[in-house]
C-alpha positions as CSV (number, residue, x, y, z in Angstrom):
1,X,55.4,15.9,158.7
2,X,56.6,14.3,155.9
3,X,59.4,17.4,155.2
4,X,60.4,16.6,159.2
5,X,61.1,13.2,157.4
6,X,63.7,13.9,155.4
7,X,65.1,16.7,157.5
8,X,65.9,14.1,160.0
9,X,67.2,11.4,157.3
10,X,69.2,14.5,156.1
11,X,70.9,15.5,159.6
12,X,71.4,11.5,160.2
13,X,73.3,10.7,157.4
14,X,75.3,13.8,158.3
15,X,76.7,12.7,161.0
16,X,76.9,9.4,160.0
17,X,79.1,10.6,157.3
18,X,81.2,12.7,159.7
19,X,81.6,9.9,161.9
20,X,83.0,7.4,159.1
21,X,85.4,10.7,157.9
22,X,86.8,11.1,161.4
23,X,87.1,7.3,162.0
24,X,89.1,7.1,158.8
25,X,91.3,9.9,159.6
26,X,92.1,8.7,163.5
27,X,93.2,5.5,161.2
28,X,95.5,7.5,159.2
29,X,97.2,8.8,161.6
30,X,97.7,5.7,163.4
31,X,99.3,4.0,160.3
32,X,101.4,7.4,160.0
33,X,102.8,6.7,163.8
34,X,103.4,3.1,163.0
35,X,105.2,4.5,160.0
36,X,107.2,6.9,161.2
37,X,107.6,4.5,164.4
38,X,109.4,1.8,162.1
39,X,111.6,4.4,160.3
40,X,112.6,5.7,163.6
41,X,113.4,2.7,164.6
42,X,115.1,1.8,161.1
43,X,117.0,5.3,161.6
44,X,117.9,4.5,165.1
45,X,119.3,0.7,163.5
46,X,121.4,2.0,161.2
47,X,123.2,4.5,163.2
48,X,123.7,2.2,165.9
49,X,127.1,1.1,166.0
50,X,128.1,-2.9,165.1
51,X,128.7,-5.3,167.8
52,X,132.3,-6.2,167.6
53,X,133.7,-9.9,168.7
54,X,136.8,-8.7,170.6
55,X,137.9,-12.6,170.4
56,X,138.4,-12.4,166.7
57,X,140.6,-9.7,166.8
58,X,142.8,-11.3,169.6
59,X,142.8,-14.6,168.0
60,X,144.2,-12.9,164.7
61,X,146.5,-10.7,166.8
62,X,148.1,-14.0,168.2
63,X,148.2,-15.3,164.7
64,X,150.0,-12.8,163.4
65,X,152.2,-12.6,166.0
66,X,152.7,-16.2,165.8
67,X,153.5,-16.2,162.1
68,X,155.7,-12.4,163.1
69,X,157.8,-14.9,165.4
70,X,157.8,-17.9,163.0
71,X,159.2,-16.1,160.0
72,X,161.9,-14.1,162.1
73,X,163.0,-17.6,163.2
74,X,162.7,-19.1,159.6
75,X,164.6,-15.7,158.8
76,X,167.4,-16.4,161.1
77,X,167.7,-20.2,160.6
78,X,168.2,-19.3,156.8
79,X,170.6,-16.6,157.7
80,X,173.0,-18.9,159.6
81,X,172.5,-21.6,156.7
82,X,173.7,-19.0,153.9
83,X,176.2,-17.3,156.2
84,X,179.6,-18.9,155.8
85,X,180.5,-21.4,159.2
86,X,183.7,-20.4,161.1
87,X,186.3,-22.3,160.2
88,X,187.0,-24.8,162.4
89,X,190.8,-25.7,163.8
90,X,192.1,-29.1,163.0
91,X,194.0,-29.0,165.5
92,X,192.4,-30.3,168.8
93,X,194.6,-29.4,171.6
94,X,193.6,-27.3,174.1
95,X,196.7,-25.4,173.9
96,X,199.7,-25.2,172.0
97,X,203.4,-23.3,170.9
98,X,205.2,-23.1,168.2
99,X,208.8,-21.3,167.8
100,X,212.4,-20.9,167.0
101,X,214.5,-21.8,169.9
102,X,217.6,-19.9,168.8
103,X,215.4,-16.7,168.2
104,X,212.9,-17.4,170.4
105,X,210.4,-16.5,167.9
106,X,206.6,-17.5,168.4
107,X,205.3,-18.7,164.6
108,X,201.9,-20.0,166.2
109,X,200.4,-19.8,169.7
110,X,196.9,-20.8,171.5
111,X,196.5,-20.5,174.9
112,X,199.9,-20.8,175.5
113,X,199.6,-19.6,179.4
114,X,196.9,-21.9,180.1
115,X,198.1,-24.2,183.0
116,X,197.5,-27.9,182.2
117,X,198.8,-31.2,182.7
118,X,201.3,-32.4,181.2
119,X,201.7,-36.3,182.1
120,X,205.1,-37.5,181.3
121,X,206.5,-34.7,179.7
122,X,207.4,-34.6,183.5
123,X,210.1,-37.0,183.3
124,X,212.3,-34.0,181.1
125,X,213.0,-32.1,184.6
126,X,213.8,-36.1,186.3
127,X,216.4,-36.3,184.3
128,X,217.6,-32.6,184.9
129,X,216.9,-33.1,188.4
130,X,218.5,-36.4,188.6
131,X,221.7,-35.6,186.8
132,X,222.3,-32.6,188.8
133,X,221.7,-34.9,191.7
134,X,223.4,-38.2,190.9
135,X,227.1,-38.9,189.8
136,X,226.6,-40.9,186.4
137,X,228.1,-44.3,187.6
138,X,225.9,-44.2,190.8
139,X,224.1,-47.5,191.5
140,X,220.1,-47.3,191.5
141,X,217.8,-50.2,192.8
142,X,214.8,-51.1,191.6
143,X,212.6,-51.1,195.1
144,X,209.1,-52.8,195.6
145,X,207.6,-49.8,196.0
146,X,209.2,-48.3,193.0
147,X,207.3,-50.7,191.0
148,X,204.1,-50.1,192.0
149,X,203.1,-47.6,189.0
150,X,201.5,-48.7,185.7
151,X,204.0,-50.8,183.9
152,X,206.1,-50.1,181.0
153,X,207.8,-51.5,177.9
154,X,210.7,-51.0,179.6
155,X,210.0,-54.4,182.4
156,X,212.3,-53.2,185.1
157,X,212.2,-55.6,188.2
158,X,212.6,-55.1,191.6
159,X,216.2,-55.8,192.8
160,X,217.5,-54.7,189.2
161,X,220.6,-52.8,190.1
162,X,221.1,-50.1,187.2
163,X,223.8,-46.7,187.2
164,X,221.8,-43.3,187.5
165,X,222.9,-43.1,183.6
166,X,221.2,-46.1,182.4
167,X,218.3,-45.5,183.6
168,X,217.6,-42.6,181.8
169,X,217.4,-44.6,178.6
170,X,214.0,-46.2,179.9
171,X,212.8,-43.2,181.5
172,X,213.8,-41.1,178.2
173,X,212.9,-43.6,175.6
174,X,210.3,-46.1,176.9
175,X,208.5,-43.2,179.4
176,X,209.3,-45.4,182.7
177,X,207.1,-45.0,185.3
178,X,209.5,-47.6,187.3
179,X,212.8,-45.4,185.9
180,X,211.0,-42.3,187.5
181,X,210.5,-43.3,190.8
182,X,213.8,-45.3,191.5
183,X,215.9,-42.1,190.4
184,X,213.6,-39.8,192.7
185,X,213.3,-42.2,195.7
186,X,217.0,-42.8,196.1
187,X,217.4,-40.1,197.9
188,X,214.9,-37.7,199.7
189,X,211.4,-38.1,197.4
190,X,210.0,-35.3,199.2
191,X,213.1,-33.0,198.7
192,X,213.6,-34.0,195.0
193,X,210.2,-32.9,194.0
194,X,211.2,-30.0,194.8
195,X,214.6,-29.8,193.1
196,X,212.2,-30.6,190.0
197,X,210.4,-27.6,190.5
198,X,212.8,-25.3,191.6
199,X,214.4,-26.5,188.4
200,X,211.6,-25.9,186.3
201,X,211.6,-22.2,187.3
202,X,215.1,-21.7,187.1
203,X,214.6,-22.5,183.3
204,X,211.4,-20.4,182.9
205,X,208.7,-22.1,183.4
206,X,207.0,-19.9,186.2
207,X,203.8,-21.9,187.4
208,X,205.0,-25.5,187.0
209,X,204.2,-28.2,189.9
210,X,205.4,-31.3,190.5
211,X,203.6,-33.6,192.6
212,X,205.5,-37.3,191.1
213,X,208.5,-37.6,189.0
214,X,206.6,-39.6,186.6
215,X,204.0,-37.2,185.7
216,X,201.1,-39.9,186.5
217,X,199.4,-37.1,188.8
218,X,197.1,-34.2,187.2
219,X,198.5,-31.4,189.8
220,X,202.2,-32.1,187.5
221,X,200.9,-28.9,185.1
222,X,202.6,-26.5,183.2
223,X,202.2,-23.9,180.4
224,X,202.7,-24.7,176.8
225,X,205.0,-21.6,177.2
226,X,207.1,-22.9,179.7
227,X,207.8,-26.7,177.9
228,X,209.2,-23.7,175.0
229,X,211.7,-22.5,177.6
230,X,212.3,-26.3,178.3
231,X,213.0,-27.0,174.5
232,X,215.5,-23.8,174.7
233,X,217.4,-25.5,177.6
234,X,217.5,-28.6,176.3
235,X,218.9,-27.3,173.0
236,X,221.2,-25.2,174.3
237,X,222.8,-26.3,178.0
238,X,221.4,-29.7,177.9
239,X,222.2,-31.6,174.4
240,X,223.6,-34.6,176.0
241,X,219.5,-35.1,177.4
242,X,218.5,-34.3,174.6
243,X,220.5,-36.7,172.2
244,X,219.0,-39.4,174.3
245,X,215.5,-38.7,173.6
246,X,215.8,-39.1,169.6
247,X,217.5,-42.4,170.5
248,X,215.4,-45.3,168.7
249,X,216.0,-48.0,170.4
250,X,219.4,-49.5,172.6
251,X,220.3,-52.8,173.9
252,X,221.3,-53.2,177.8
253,X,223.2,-56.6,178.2
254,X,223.2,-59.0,181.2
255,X,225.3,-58.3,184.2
256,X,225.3,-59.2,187.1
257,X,222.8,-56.4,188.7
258,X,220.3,-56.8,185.9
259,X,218.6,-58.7,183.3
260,X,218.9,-58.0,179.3
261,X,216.5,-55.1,178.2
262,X,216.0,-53.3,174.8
263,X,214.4,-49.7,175.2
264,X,213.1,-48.6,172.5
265,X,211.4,-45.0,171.4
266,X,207.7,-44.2,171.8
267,X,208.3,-40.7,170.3
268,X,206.1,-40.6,166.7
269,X,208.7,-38.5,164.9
270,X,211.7,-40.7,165.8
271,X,212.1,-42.0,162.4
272,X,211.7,-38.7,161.0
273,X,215.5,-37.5,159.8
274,X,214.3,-33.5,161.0
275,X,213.6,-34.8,164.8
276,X,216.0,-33.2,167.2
277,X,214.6,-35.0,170.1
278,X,211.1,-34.8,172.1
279,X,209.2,-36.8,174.9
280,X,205.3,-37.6,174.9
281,X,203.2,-38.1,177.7
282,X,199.2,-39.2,178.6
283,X,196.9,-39.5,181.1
284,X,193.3,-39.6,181.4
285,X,193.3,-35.4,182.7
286,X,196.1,-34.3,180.5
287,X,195.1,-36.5,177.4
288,X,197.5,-36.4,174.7
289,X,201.0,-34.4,175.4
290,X,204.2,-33.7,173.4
291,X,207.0,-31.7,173.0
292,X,208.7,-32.1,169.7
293,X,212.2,-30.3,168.4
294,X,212.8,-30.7,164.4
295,X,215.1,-28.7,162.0
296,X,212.5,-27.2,159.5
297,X,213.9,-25.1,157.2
298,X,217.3,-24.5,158.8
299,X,215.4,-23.4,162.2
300,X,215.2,-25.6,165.0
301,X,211.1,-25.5,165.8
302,X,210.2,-26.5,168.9
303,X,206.1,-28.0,168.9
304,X,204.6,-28.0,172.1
305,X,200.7,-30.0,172.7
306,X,199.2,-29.9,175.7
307,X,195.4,-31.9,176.2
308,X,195.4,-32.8,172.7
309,X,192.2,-35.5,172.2
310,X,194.4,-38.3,171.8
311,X,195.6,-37.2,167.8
312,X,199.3,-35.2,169.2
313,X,200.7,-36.8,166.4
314,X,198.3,-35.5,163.6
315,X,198.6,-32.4,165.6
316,X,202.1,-31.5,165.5
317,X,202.2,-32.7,162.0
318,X,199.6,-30.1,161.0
319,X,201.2,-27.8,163.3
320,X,204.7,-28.7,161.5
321,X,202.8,-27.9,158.0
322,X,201.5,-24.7,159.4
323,X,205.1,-23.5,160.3
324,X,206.9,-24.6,157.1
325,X,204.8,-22.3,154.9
326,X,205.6,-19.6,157.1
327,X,209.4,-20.1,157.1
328,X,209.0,-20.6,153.0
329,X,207.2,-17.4,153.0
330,X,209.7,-15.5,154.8
């Protein structure tokens, strides 16, 4: 009985034994799951790929492009600073001619076949026109309606009585609107504009319009090239028009048709000993005009400025420079 005993106590602590083994291995190999669980899951994390912020990569994109575009226009700004500015011209007229008028020679041009206005540069084909179409001792009077025109150094006065001669003095000399439009309106106005420009292509000055004898309208235009052909005929078949307009000033005394006048010169060069004659003109469309004939050199130049911004003086004098070194360097 007793050896049943321990038999039993034997076979109990057996399986008791077995059972604590086989709890102690199910354990293990729970704790190896969980193990190899995490380093799957370890594994599976460091294989995955990164999230990427796609806005990071757009913001620097736009940076960079930003700063691409900033220095290319910090580049070009500095490129224009170092690279050496075009000269600029002096000279402000819109258009001008320089040349011999014995050899017809062109020393300096700029747009010389630009049509512009040329104000009272007009008043040169008047007095062709006008001589052509008066006798010199012809009587002119000074009509109302010839005096309504800006006035003039000159003060002509309606019921003045003056020859077709004299009054080229003021027209010439002083610019006279009033001059103008008594020589063209004693006779057919209509008809003697267009002497003046049938004149003015008969000397070569294709394109020219005249619309007043005075010039006072912007549709009187010419080319720069064409007032040269006008300095060539004034030189050569006109000289006795010519000698008038490098008159400085002359005295006209009281008569019975007319009160005293002095007419005087508004040409800039007229003190100059090289002028050979000239005439100026302005308007607000043409701005500054001039035509000017000097001996430089032996050579008579002739200077043409047409829409010069109000300076044709300082124009034609650095126009005059220009030419001289090239005659002394021929």
């Amino acid at each position: 009985m007793y050896q049943l005993r321990v038999l039993s106590a034997l076979i109990f602590t057996c399986i008791a034994f077995v059972g604590i083994a086989a709890a102690l291995k199910a354990s293990d190999l729970t704790q190896t799951h969980v193990m190899v669980a995490d380093a799957s899951t370890s594994a599976a994390d460091h294989q995955q790929a990164p999230r990427i912020d796609e806005s990071f990569f757009a913001t620097t994109t736009a940076q960079t492009q930003t700063g691409s575009s900033t220095e290319l226009a910090q580049s070009a700004a500095l490129a224009l600073a170092v690279a050496p500015a075009a000269p600029i011209d002096p000279v402000t007229a819109s258009a001008y001619v320089v040349g011999d008028i014995m050899t017809g020679k062109i020393y300096l041009e700029k747009k010389g076949k630009e049509v512009l206005p040329f104000a009272s540069m007009s008043k040169l084909i008047t007095a062709i026109a006008s001589t052509d179409k008066y006798k010199p001792d012809d009587v002119i009077t000074i009509t109302a309606s010839s005096t309504e025109v800006p006035p003039d150094a000159s003060n002509l006065q309606t019921g003045e009585r003056f020859t077709a001669h004299e009054l080229l003095y003021p027209m010439l000399m002083d610019s006279s609107n009033v001059a103008a439009e008594a020589l063209a309106s004693a006779t057919d106005r209509v008809a003697f504009l267009q002497d003046m420009t049938g004149y003015a292509w008969e000397i070569g000055m294709p394109g020219s319009y005249f619309a007043d004898p005075t010039g006072l309208s912007p549709a009187n235009s010419g080319t720069a090239e064409g007032f040269f052909a006008m300095a060539q005929y004034l030189y050569k078949s006109r000289p006795d028009i010519l000698a008038i307009t490098r008159i400085k000033t002359i005295s006209v005394a009281t008569t019975t048709d007319h009160g005293a006048h002095i007419f005087a010169n508004i040409h800039p060069f007229v003190d100059d000993l090289r002028f050979l004659g000239g005439k100026t003109g302005h308007t607000d469309e043409a701005l500054d005009t001039m035509l000017t004939i000097m001996q430089i050199d032996g050579h008579p130049i002739a200077i043409i400025v047409l829409h010069s911004y109000n300076r044709r003086a300082l124009d034609t004098s650095l126009l005059i420079d220009r030419v001289t070194n090239i005659l002394a360097g021929e």
